[in-house]
matplotlib code that plots the C-alpha trace (Angstrom):
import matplotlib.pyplot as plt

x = [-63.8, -63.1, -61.1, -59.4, -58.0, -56.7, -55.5, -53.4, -51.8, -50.7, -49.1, -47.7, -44.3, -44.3, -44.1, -41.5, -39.6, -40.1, -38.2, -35.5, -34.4, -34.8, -32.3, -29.8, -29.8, -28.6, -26.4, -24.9, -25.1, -23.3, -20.6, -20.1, -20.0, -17.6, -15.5, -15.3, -14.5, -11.5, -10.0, -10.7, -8.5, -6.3, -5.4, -5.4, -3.1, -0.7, -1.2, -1.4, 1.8, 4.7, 4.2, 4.8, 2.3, 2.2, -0.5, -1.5, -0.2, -0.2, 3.1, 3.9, 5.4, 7.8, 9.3, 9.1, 10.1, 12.6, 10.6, 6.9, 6.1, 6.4, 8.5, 9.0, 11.8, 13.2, 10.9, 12.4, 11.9, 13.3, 12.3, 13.4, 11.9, 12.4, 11.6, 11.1, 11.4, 10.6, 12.9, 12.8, 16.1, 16.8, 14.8, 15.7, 16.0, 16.2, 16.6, 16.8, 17.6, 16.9, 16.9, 15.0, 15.3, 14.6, 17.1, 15.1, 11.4, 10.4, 14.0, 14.4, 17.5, 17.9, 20.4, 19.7, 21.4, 20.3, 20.9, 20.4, 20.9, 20.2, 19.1, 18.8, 15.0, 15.9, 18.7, 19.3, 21.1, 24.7, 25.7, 27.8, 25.1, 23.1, 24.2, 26.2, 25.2, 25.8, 25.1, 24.0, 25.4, 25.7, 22.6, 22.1, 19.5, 17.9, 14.5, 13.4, 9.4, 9.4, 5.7, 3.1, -0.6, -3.4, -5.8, -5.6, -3.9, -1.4, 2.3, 5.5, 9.1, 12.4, 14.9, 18.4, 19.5, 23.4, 24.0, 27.9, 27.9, 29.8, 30.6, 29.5, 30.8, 32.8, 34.8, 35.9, 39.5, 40.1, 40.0, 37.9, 35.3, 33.9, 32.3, 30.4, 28.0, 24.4, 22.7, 19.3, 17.0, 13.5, 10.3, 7.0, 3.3, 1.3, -2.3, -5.5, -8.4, -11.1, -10.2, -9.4, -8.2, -4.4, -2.9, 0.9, 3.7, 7.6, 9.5, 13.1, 16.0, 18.5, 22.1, 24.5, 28.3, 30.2, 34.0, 34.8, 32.5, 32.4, 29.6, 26.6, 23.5, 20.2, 16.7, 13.6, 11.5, 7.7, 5.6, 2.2, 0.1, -3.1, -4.7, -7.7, -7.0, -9.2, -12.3, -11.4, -7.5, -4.2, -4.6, -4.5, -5.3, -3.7, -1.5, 2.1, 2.5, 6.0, 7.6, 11.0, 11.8, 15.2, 17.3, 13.7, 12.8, 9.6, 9.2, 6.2, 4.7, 2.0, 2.6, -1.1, -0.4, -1.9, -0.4, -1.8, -0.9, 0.2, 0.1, 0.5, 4.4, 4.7, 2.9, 3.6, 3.5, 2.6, 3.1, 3.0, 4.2, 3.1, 5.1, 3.5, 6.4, 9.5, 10.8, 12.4, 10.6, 7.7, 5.7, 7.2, 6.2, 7.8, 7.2, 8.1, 8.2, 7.9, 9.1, 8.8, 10.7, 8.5, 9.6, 9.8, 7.0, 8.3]
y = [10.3, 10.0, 6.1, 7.4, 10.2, 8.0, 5.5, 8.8, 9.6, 5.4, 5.2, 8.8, 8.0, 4.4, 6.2, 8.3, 5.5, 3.6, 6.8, 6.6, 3.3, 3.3, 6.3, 4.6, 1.8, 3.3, 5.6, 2.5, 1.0, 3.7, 4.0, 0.2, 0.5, 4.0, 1.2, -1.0, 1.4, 2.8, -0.8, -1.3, 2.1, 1.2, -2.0, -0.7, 2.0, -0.7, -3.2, -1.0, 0.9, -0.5, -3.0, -5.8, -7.9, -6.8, -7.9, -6.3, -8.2, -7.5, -7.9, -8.8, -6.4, -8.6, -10.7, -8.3, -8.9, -8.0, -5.2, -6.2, -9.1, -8.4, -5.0, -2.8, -1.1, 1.7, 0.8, 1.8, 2.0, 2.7, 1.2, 2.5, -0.4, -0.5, -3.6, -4.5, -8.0, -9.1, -11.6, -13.5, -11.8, -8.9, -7.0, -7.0, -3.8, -4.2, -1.3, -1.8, 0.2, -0.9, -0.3, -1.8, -0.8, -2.7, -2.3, -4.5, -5.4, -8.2, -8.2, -6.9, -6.4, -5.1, -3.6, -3.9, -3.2, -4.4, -3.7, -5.6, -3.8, -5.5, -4.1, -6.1, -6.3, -7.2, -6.9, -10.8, -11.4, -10.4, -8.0, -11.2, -13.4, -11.4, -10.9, -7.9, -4.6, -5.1, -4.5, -8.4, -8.4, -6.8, -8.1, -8.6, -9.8, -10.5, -11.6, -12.3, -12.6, -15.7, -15.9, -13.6, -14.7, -11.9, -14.2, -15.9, -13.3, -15.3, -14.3, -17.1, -15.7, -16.7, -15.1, -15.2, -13.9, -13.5, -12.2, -11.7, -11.7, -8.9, -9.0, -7.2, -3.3, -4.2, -6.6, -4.1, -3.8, -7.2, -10.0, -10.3, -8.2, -10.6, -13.9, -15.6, -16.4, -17.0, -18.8, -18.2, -19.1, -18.7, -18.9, -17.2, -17.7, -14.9, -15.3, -12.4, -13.3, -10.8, -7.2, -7.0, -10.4, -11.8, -14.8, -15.3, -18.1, -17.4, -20.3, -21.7, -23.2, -21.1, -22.4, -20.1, -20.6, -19.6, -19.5, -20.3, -23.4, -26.6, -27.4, -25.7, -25.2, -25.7, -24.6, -23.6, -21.0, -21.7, -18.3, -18.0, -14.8, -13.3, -9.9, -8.1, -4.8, -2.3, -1.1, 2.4, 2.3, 1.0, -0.2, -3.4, -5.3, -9.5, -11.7, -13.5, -16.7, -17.1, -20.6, -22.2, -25.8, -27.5, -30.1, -31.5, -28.0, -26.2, -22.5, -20.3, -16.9, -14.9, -11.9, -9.4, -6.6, -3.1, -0.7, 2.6, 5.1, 7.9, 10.0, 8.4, 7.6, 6.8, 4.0, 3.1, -0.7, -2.1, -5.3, -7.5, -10.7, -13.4, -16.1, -20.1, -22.3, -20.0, -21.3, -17.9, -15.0, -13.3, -10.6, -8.2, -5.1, -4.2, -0.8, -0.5, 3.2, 2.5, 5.5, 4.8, 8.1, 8.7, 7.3, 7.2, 4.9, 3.4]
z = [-3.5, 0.1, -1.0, -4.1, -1.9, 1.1, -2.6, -3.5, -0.7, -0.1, -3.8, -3.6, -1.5, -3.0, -6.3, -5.0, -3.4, -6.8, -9.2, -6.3, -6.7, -10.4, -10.5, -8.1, -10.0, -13.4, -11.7, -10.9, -13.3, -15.4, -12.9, -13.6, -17.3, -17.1, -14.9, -17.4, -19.7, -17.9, -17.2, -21.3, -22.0, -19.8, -20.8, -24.3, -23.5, -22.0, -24.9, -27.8, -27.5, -29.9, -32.3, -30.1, -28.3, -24.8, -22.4, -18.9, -15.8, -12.0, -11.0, -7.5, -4.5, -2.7, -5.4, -8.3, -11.9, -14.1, -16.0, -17.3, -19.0, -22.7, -22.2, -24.9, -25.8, -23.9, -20.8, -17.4, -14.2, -10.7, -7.1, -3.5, -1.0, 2.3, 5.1, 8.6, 10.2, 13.6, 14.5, 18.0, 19.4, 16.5, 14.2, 10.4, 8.6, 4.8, 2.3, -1.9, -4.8, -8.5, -11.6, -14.5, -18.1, -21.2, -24.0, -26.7, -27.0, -24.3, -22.5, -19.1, -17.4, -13.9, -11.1, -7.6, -4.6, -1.4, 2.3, 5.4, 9.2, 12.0, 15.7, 18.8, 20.7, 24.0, 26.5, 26.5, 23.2, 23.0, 20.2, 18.9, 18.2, 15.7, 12.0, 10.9, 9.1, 5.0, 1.8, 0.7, -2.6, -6.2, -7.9, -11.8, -14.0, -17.1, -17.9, -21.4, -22.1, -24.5, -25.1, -25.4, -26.2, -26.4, -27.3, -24.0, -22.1, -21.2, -20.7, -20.2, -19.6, -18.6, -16.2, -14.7, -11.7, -10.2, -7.0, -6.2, -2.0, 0.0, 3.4, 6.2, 6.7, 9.4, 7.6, 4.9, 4.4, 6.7, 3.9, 0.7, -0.3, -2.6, -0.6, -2.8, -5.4, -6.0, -9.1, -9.4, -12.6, -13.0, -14.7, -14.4, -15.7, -15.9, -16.7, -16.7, -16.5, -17.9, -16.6, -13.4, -11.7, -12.1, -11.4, -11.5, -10.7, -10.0, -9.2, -9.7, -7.9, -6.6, -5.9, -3.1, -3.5, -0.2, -0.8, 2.7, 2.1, 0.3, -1.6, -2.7, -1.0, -3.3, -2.3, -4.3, -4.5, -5.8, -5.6, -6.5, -6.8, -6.9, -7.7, -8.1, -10.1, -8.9, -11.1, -13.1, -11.4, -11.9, -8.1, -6.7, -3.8, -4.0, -2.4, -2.0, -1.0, -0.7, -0.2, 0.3, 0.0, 0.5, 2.7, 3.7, 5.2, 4.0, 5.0, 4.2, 4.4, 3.3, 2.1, 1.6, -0.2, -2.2, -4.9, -4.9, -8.0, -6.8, -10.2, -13.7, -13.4, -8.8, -7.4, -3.8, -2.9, 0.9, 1.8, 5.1, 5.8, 8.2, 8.6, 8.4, 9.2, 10.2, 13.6, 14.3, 11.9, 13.4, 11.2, 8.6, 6.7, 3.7, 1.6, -2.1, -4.5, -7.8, -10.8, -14.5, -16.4, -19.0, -22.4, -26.3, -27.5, -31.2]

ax = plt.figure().add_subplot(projection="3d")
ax.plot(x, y, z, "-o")
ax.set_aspect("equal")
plt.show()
């Protein structure tokens, strides 16, 4: 009696130990399945809407899109971003405003306005030498979702973008307003895989027309993206990598970045960028707000 009572009191907090883990377990793994659940209403929420194909795609922070992949009808949105740069001699200061709406299914068309001020770090560099407060340019675009594959949840779009350069405040009432032109086409892959990871490319040449220039400068852009939607959210943690080529020059940065959802129609998006091959940029922040009005679902 004596050994089945010492037996007793060994096995009693193994047993114990035993129900506790058994119970953590399926907790969890009911929190993973309610996970999975929520990603698969989500994604049907976003792809069942309309009687278009649509499918769910992270789309990047820094270089956005024109409106989602596959927009539907009536789909709009508006974005407030603003940016720091740390430059050698001046820090950058960049501000946006946009707005995206989509008059017809899968097309995307898009206002932006977009400011640059600039600020001198140290006492050294003369006022002269730094570029001058402006807003960059009136920018338009288009961007029309050509293919659309559920099966393989695969997106493939092209877009246009036209950028007609102003010059700096100061200059204002001096000469021309209007300084130039910038062609930029483009095409992006979008690809998720399972629920929750996203892969997407952006690249295309981009052409800038200076009138007090001859000639055209040509360089290319070539981003590629990665994300990792959250379990049970609509947030996001991923990456930029952002890259440059022309005129044998090759510039690079890395760009982390999160989206959190803020309620079902304001996400904020944070981004930082760390520059691989940029003889004068150091690191960079940038901060993007992102409304979509509700809407009229056909």
């Amino acid at each position: 009696m004596c050994f089945f009572g010492k037996m007793k009191r060994c096995l009693l907090p193994v047993f114990f130990v035993f129900l506790f883990v058994n119970a953590s377990a399926q907790e969890q793994d009911t929190l993973q399945q309610r996970n999975r659940q929520t990603d698969s209403l989500y994604i049907l929420e976003t792809e069942s809407k309309g009687k278009k194909a649509k499918v769910l795609h992270a789309e990047p922070l820094y270089i956005d899109l024109i409106r989602d992949l596959g927009a539907r009808k009536g789909e709009q949105e508006w974005n407030v971003g603003l940016g720091l740069t740390d430059n050698n001699d001046f820090d950058r200061y960049s501000a946006l405003v946009e707005y995206e709406f989509a008059p017809v299914d899968r097309l995307g068309l898009e206002v932006e306005l977009p400011f640059t001020f600039y600020y001198r770090n140290n006492g050294k560099t003369h006022k002269d030498s730094i570029p001058r407060n402006r807003l960059n340019s009136l920018k338009l675009a288009g961007q029309y979702t050509f293919l659309v594959s559920e099966r393989f949840n695969t997106s493939l779009a092209l877009g246009y973008i036209h950028e007609f350069e102003l010059s700096p405040f100061a200059d204002y009432g001096k000469g021309a307003l209007w300084t130039g032109n910038v062609y930029n086409p483009f095409f992006v892959a979008a690809k998720r895989w399972g629920n929750n990871v996203h892969t997407l490319l952006y690249t295309g040449p981009y052409f800038m027309q200076h009138f007090d220039h001859s000639g055209v400068v040509t360089r290319w852009q070539i981003n590629t993206n990665f994300h990792y939607m959250i379990p049970g959210t609509r947030n996001f943690i991923g990456v930029e990598y952002n890259k440059e080529v022309g005129h044998g020059d090759f510039d690079m940065t890395i760009r982390p970045q999160l989206r959190l959802s803020m309620a079902d129609n304001l996400m904020i998006g944070i981004v930082a960028g760390v520059p691989i091959s940029r003889e004068n940029q150091r690191f960079s922040t940038f901060m993007r707000l992102i409304y979509e009005p509700r809407h009229r679902h056909r």
